[in-house]
C-alpha positions in Angstrom: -19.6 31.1 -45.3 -19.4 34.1 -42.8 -16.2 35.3 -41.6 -16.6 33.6 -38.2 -17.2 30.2 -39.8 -13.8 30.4 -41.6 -12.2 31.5 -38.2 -13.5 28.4 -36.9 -12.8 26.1 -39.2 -9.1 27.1 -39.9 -8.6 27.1 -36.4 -9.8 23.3 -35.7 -7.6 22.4 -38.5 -4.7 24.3 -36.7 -5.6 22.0 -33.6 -5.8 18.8 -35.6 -2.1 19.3 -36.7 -0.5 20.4 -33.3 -2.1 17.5 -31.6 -0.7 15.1 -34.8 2.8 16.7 -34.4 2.7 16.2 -30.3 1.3 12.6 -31.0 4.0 11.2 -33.7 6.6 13.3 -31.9 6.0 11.7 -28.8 5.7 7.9 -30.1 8.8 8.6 -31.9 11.0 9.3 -29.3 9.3 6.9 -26.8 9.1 3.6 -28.2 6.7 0.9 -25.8 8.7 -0.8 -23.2 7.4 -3.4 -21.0 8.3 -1.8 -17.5 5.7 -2.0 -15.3 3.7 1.7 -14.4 4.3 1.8 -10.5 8.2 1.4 -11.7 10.0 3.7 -9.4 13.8 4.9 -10.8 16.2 6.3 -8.7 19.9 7.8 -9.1 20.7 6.3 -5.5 22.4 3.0 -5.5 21.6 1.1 -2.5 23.8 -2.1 -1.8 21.8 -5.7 -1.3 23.0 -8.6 0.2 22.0 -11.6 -1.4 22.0 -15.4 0.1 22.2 -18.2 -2.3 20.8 -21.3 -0.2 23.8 -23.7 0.0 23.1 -27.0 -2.3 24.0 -30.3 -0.6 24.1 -33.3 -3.0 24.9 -36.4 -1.5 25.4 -39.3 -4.2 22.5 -42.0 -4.5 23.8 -45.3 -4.3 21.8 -48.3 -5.2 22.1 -51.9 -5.9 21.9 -50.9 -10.0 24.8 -48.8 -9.9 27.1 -50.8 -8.0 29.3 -53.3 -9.5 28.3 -57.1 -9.4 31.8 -58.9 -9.0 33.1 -57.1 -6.7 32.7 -58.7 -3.1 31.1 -56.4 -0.8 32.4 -56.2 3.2 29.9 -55.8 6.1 30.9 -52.6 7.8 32.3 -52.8 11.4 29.9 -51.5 13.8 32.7 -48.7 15.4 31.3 -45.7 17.0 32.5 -42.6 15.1 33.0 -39.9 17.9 30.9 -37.0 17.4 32.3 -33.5 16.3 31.0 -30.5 18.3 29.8 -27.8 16.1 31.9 -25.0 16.0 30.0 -21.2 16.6 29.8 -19.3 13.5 29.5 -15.8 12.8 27.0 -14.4 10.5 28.3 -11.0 8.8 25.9 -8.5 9.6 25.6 -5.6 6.9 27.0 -2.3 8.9 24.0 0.5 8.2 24.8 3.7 7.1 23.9 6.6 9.4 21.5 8.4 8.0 21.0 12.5 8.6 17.8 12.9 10.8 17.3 15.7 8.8 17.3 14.1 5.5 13.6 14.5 4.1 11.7 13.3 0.6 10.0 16.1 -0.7 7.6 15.2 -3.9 6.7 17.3 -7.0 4.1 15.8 -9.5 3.6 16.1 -12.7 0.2 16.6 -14.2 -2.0 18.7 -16.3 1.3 19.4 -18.6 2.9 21.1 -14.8 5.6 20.5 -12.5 3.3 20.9 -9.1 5.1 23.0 -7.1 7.1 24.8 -9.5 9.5 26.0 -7.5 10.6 24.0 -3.9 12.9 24.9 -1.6 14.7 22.2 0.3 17.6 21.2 2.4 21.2 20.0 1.3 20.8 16.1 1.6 16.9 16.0 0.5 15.5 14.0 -1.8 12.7 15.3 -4.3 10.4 12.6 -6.1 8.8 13.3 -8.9 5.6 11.5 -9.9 3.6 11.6 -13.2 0.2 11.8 -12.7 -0.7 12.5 -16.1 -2.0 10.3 -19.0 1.0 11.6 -21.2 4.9 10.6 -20.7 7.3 13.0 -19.2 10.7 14.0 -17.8 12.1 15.7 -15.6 15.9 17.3 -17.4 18.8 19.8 -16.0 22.1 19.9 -16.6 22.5 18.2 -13.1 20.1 15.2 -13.5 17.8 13.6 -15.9 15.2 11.1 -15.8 14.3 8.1 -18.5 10.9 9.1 -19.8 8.2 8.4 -16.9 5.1 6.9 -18.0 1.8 7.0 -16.2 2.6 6.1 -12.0 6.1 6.1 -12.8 8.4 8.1 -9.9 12.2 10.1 -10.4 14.4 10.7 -7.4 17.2 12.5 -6.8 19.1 13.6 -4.0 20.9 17.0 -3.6 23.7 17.5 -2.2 25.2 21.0 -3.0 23.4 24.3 -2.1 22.2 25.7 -5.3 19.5 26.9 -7.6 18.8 24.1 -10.7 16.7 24.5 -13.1 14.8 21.5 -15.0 12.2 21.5 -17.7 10.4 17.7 -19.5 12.6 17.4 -22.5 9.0 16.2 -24.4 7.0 19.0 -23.2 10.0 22.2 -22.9 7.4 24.8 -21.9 6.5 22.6 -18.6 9.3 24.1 -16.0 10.2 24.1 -12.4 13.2 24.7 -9.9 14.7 23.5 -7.0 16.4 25.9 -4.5 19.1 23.5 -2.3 20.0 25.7 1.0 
């Protein structure tokens, strides 16, 4: 075989084993989950209010259940005065102001990249990340850190301090970007 043959050939087998490594690596430290792909997670907890529908039972009486021997009266026909309702107040959640200048700024992920690397935003922004590629990712500093984002999935976070931070996928550590908080 010529010297460019060999070259070849000792290069596809170098392929063949990074893209083994990256495959078991990744479905070792990713097992499947069932969560669905447009799944978005968020570090912001928003309150809900809930309402249980009340349950009115009222007991069913019936010539079955009711004892035999004992006599039964005919009820007097007395007029039962009627009770005026009473006003009542609904709570009403109390909203949190929110900054006017708050924005959601979004970085995705795909072809193995952080898109835009760097992004410079305000103190009180929001960036969302969204994975666009067919591989799983995350999005890592030593500030915040994602679950692993499948396909669809979305990452927010909120910054609040003026700062430069740093994050990198903890799967993929040569895929990098920043965030600059002013």
């Amino acid at each position: 075989m010529k010297t460019s043959s060999w070259l070849l050939l000792i290069m596809f087998i170098f392929v063949v084993i990074v893209v083994g490594y990256l495959v078991f690596t990744f479905y070792a430290q990713n097992p499947r989950t069932t969560s669905s792909p447009s799944q978005t997670i968020s570090e912001s907890v928003t309150p809900s209010i809930s309402q249980t529908p009340e349950v009115s039972q009222t007991p069913s009486v019936s010539p079955s259940n009711m004892p035999s021997a004992t006599p039964s009266r005919t009820p007097s026909a007395s007029p039962t005065p009627a009770r005026t309702p009473s006003p009542t107040q609904t709570p009403s959640p109390t909203p949190t102001p929110i900054p006017s200048s708050s924005q959601t700024e979004s970085v995705s992920i795909s072809n193995f990249s952080f898109n835009p690397g760097v992004l410079t935003i305000s103190v009180g922004d929001t960036v969302r990340w969204t994975n666009l590629d067919s591989a799983s990712h995350t999005v890592s500093s030593a500030t915040f850190s994602s679950p692993t984002l499948s396909t669809g999935q979305t990452y927010e976070f909120k910054f609040t301090q003026v700062g430069t931070f740093d994050y990198h996928c903890s799967i993929h550590p040569f895929m990098t970007g920043q965030i600059i908080v002013q």
